[in-house]
Structures are given as C-alpha cells and as structure tokens.
C-alpha positions in Angstrom: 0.0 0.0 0.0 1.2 3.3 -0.8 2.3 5.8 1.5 1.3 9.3 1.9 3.7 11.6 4.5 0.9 14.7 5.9 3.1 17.2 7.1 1.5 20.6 7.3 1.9 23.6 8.8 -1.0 25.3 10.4 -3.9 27.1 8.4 -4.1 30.1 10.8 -7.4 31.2 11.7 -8.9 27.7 10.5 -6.9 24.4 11.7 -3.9 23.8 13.6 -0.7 21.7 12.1 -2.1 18.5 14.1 -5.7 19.0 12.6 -4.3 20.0 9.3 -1.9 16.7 9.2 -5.6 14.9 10.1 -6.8 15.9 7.1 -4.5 15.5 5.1 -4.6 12.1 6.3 -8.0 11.2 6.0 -8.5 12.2 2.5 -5.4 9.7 1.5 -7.0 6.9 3.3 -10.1 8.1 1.5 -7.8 7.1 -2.0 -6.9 3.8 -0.4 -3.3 4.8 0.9 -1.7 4.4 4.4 -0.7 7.4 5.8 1.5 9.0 8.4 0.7 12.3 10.2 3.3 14.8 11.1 2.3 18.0 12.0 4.8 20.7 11.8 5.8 24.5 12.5 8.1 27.1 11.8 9.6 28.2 15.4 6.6 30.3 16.0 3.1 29.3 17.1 3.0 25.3 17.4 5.8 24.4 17.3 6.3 22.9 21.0 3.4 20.7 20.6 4.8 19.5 17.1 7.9 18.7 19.0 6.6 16.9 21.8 4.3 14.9 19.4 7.0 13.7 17.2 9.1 13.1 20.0 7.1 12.0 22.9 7.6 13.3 26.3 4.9 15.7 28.1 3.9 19.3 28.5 4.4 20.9 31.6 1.7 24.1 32.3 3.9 27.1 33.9 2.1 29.8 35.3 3.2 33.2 33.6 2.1 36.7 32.1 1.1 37.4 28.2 3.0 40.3 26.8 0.7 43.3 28.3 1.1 41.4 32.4 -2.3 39.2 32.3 -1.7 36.0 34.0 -1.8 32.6 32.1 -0.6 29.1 31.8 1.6 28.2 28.7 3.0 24.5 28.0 6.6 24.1 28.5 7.5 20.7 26.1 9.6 17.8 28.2 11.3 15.4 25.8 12.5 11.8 26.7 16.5 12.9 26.8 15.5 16.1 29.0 15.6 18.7 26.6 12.8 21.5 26.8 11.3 23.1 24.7 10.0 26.9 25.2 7.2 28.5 22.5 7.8 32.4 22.6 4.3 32.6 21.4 2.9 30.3 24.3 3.5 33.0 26.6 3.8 36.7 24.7 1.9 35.8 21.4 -0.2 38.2 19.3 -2.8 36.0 19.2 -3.4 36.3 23.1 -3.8 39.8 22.7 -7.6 41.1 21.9 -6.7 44.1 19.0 -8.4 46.5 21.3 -6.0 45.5 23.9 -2.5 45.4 22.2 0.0 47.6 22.7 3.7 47.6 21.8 4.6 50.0 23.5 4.0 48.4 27.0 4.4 45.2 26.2 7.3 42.8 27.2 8.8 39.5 26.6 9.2 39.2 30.5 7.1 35.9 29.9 8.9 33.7 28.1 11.2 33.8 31.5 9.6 31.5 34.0 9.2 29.1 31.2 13.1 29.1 30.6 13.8 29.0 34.5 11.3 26.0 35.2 13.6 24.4 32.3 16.5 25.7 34.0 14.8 23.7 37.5 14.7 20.5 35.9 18.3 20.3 34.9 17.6 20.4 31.0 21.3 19.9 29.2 19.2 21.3 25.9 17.0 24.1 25.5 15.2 24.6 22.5 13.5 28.4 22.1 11.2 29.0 19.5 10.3 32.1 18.2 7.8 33.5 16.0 4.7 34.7 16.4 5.3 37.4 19.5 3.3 40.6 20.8 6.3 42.1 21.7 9.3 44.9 20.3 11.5 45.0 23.2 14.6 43.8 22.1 14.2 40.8 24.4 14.8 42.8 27.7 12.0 41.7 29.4 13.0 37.6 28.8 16.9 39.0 30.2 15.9 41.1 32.9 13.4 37.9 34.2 16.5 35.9 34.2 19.1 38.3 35.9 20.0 41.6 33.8 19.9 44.3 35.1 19.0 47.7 33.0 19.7 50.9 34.2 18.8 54.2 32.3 21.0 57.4 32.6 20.4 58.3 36.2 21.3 54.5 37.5 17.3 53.9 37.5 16.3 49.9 36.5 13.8 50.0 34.0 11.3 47.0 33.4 11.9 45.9 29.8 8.7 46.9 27.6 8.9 48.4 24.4 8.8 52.0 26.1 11.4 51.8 27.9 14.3 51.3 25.0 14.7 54.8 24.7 16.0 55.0 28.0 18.6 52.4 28.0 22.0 53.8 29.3 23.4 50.4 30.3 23.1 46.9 30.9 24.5 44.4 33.5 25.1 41.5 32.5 26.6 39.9 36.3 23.5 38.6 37.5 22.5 36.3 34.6 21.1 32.9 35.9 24.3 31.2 36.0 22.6 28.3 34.8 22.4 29.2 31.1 26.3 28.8 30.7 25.6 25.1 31.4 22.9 24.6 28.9 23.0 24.4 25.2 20.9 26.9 23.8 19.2 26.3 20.4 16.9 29.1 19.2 14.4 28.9 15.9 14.3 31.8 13.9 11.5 32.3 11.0 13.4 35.3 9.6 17.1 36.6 9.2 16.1 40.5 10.3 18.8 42.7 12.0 17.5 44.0 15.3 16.9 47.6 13.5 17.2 49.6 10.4 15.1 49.7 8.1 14.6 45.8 7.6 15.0 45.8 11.5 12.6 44.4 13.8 10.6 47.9 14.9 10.3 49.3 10.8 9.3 45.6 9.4 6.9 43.8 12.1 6.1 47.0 14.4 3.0 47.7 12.3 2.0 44.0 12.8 2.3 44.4 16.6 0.0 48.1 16.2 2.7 50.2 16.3 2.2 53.7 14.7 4.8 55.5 12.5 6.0 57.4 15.1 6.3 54.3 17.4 7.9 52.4 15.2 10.7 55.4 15.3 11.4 55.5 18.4 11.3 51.5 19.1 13.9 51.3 16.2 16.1 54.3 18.0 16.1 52.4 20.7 16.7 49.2 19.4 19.8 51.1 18.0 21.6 51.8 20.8 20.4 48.0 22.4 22.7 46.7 19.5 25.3 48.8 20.7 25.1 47.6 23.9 24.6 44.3 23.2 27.8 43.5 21.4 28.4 41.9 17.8 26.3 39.0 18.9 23.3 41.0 18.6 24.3 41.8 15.0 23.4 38.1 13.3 21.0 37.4 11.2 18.2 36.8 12.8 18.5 39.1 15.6 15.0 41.2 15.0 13.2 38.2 15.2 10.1 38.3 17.7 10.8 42.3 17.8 14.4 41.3 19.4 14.6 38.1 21.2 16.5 36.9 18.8 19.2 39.5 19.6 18.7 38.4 23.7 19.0 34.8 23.1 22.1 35.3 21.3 23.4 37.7 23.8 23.2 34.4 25.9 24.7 32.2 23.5 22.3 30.6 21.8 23.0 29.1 18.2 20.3 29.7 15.4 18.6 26.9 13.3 15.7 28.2 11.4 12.7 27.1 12.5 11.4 24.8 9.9 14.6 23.4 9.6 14.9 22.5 13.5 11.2 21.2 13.6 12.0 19.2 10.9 14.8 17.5 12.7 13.9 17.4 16.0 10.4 15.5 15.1 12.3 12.7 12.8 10.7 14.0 9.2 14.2 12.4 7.8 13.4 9.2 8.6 9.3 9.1 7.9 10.1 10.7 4.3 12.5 7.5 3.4 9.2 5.4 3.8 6.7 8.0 1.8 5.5 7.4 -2.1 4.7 11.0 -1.7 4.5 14.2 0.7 1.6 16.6 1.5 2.3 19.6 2.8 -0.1 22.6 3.5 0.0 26.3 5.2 -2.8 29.1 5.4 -1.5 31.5 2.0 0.9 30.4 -0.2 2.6 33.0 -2.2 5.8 33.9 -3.2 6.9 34.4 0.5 6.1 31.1 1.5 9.1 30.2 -0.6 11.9 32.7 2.2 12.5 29.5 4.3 8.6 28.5 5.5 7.8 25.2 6.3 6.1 24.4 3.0 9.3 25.1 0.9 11.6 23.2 3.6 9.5 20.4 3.0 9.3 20.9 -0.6 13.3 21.0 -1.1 14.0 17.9 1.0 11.2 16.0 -0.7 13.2 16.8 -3.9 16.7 16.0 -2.6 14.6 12.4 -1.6 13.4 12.1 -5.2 9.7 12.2 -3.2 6.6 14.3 -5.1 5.7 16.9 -3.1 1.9 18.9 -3.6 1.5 21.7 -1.4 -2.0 23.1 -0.3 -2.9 26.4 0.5 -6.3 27.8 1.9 -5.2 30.5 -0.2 -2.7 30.3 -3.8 -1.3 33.6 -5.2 -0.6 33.6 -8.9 3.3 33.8 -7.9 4.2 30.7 -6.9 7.3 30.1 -9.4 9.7 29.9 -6.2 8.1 26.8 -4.7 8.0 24.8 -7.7 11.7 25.9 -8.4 12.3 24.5 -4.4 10.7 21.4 -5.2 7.1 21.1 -5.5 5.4 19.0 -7.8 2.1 20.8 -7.5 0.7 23.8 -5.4 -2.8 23.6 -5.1 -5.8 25.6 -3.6 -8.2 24.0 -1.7 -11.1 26.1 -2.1 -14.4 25.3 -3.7 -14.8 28.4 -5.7 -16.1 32.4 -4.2 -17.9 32.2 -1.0 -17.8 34.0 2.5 -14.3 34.1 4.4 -16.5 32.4 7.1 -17.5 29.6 5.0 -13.7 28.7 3.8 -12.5 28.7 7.4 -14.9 26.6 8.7 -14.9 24.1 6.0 -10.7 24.2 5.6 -10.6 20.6 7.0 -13.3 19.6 4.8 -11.5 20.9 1.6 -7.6 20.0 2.9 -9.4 15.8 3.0 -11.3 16.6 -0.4 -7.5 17.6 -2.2 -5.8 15.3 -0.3 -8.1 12.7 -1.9 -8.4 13.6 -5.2 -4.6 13.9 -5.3 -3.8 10.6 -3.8 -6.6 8.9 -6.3 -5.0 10.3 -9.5 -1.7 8.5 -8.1 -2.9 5.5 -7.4 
C-alpha cells in the first residue's frame, strides 16, 4: 500500500498543524493509501506541541504573564532525553492579545522567563526556544531582565523591559544572569534573518504587525539602535530582530540559530518518515511567493526533492506567484477552495477541503 507523508503547517485562523496533518490524512485513506501524520511549524506558534508529538515526552503548564502582564498558563515541552522546549508565542503571542487591547509600546517579553527558568529547575542539558509569532518589540529585555540583567537608564534607575522603555537604555549588566544558562546548550528557531533595527529591523518591518504607529515604530527602532550597541556583535546576526528582538537576547546568551522549519524538521524525525513515503503533503494558510523565504512548505518541498519524493502543497489560499516553490521542489501547489464564497465559510470548512485535495490527489496516483 502506498504511503502518503501529511506534514503541514498550520492554516491560521482555520486548523492547527495537528488537525491539518488529520486531514490530510484522512482524504489519503479516502484514496486507499496508508498514511502518516506529522504535524509541523516554523519556530513560531506550534511548534512545542509539534515537538513533543514527534518526540514524545509531556507538556508541563507554567504559570506566567502574556505580553501586556495578564496572567496565564503556557505549556513548556519535556522530551524523553531532558531537553525543553519553550514557544515564545505560548507566553507573549499576538494572538493572546484582543486588538483593542495590544500595545507595543507596553508590552514585554518578560514571559517567556519563568518558562526558561522551570527548564533551568529541571536540569535540562538542551533548551530549545522557538520564536515567532510574538506581541512584543523589546529587544528581548524583558526575557533577560526575568532571568538576571539588570538595566539601568542614565540616572542609574532599573527599568522594566517593555517596548517604552528602549529609549531609555543607558546600560546593561550583565553579572546577574542565571548562572545556569552557561551550562545549557541553547538552540533558538528563527523564521526570519532580520537585524535587530534599520530599516529591515525588527521595529520598521513587524512593528506595524504588533500596532505600532509610524512614530512608534521610530522610536522602538532608535532604541533598538543603541540595544545593538550595547549588546555586542552577537546581537548583530541574522536573525537578531526576530520576535521584535529576542532573537538579539537569546544570542546575547549564547544561543545558536537553526531556522525554525529546519529545527522542527529535525527534531520530530521527518528524515526518517520521508525514506518510507510514495509521496508528501504539505499545507500552510497562503501560499505566495513568500512562502518560498524558508517557510515550512518550501523546507519540505526542497527535502522531498533532494529524496526524489513528489511533493503537492496546499494552500487555503494560492497567489498567482508561486514560481519559487516549484523551483524549491514542488510537484504541485494547489488551492483547496471550492470556488467564491464567505471568508467564514472557507474557514470553517478548511478541513473539509484539505481531506477533499488530499483525496483527489492521492486517487490520481494510485
């Protein structure tokens, strides 16, 4: 019996990666093929529980704050060999945040820190930080200050790390880190390869995203500015504007960068399910030309190539421009709509239509 690989990345707003994969799923069996779900993300939302289900191991609930200081729980991943894995957008995601409510400006990354300290508790040699997905644009001082910086602006005062207080950085200390960290290896997934500012930095590109105004997203870039400067030449790799700066933070602690696909990939075993697959099907929310800059759709698409593998990729939505993910791989990019009708409509039936391609691809295979 032929075997069909269903690894997707979410459809935002519709399905997750592990109901996508479902799908997916479903409408091979439909065809008559066997099938293997495996759910997967890009460093930002998901992409602990994609971890922990390829992996096995459990999730751990720590109590916390979103990015605007309103208490909640977000799942901290355990894995068999002790390594933990930390979401960014567990704790300080967007998609916490009501749109009335958000608010660059105070918000901080301040909890993603009890997450990395109960990891810390449990004596994990690995730490893996994914990131993606955040409410935040603080250049990661609220995650360093919740695990031992100090900041001090130009009268000696501490400030609390939210996105209004950059501006005011005078100096940073870095003697009270956790001492911790320098015994664990620090992996952090990055979805893009921003500098922490400039004009493709983290304030000018994803501020707007976030709420920020034009005058907002001056001074958050000003101030991420003279964060660079203070944080050193580690805070000038690629990838340091990621989630409005924690990139820049975690590599201020010594974390190594893997982008996110890429490390989801790895760490959930696709390798090994794709040497058993007859073909791979992939799906994300919009697939355009962009989905091509390193998203999980393309990553799957170039190692299905490199294992000679067909891969089809789904979208909710297809733009005309999708040259760059055949040229990565793909054998197909398909929509799965059923022709014009009410946003409402496609979203609810997404799982419907991801079983219905699924199907009809798998059938014309067999």
């Amino acid at each position: 019996m032929p075997i069909a690989l269903c690894a997707p990345d979410k459809l935002r707003g519709a399905l997750d990666a592990h109901e996508a994969a479902a799908a997916l799923a479903q409408g091979a069996r439909d065809a008559g093929w066997d099938a293997f779900e495996h759910p997967l993300a890009d460093g930002g939302e998901g992409t602990c529980d994609a971890i922990v289900r390829g992996r096995g191991g459990e999730r751990v609930m720590v109590r916390t704050r979103d990015a605007i200081g309103r208490p909640r729980k977000a799942m901290l991943g355990v894995l068999p060999d002790g390594t933990c894995v930390v979401e960014g957008a567990e704790a300080i995601g967007l998609m916490h945040i009501p749109r009335n409510r958000r608010d660059v400006m105070r918000a901080t990354s301040a909890g993603i820190a009890p997450l990395v300290l109960e990891a810390l508790d449990r004596g994990a040699p690995r730490l893996v930080i994914g990131l993606g997905g955040s409410a935040t644009t603080d250049g990661g001082l609220g995650l360093l200050i919740g695990l031992g910086l100090r900041v001090y602006d130009a009268e000696g005062g501490l400030l609390r790390g939210r996105g209004m207080d950059l501006p005011h950085v005078a100096g940073i200390d870095l003697t009270g880190l956790d001492p911790r960290l320098e015994r664990t290896e620090l992996i952090v997934a990055v979805d893009v390869e921003s500098p922490l500012s400039g004009p493709l930095g983290a304030a000018c590109v994803f501020g707007p995203q976030k709420g920020a105004t034009p005058e907002q997203v001056a001074v958050l870039d000003g101030g991420l500015a003279r964060l660079e400067e203070l944080y050193g030449d580690r805070a000038r790799r690629p990838g340091a504007g990621a989630a409005g700066g924690l990139g820049a933070a975690c590599f201020l602690l010594g974390a190594e960068p893997i982008p996110g696909a890429e490390l989801v990939m790895r760490e959930t075993g696709f390798a090994a399910r794709l040497a058993q697959a007859d073909i791979v099907l992939t799906a994300e929310g919009s697939v355009d030309a962009q989905s091509a800059a390193g998203k999980t759709v393309a990553r799957v698409a170039t190692a299905s190539r490199a294992a000679n593998t067909p891969c089809v990729i789904f979208g909710g939505r297809v733009e005309d421009d999708v040259q760059a993910l055949y040229d990565a791989g793909a054998a197909a990019v398909l929509g799965i709509g059923r022709g014009a009708r009410p946003i409402r409509d496609a979203l609810r039936f997404s799982a419907d239509d991801l079983r219905a391609a699924a199907r009809a691809v798998c059938t014309l295979r067999s």
